[in-house]
N, C-alpha and C positions, 0 to 999 in steps of 0.2 A: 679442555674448557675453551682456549683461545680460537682452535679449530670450530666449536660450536658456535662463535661469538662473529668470527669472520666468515660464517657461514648465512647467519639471520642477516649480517649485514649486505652481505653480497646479492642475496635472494630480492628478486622484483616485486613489486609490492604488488602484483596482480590477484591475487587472492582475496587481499583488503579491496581493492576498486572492484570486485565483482558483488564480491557480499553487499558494498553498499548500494550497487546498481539493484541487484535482488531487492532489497529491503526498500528502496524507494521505486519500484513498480508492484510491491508486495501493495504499500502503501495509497497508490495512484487505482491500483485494480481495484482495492475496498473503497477507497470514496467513491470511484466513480460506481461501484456494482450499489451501494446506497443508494445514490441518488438515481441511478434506473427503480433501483425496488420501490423508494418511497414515490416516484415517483409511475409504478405501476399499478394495477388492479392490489384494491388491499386484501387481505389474507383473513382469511375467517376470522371473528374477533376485531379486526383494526377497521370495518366500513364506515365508523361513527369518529374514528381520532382525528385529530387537524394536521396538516404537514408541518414539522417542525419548521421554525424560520429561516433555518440555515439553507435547507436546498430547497432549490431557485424552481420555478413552475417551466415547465416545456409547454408546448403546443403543439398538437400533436394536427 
């Protein structure tokens, strides 16, 4: 057990700083792929919706 204990503690924590790297460009890729869609040609069905207020108008 001691072996297993001075083992986690010994280990670099690079594992955890990667996962959290992943997760916040997981996070960055989804808003910004949003805000391109809502802000492209709308998709059958959506010609008529309004753009929600949150993402910002481009000019193209």
């Amino acid at each position: 057990m001691n072996l297993l204990l001075q083992t986690a503690i010994s280990e670099p924590h690079f594992p955890y700083a990667a996962a959290i790297v992943v997760g916040l460009g997981f996070l960055a890729a989804v808003s910004i792929g949003s805000i391109a869609w809502y802000n492209s040609k709308r998709p059958a069905g959506w010609e008529g919706k309004e753009r929600p207020d949150v993402v910002p108008n481009i000019d193209r």
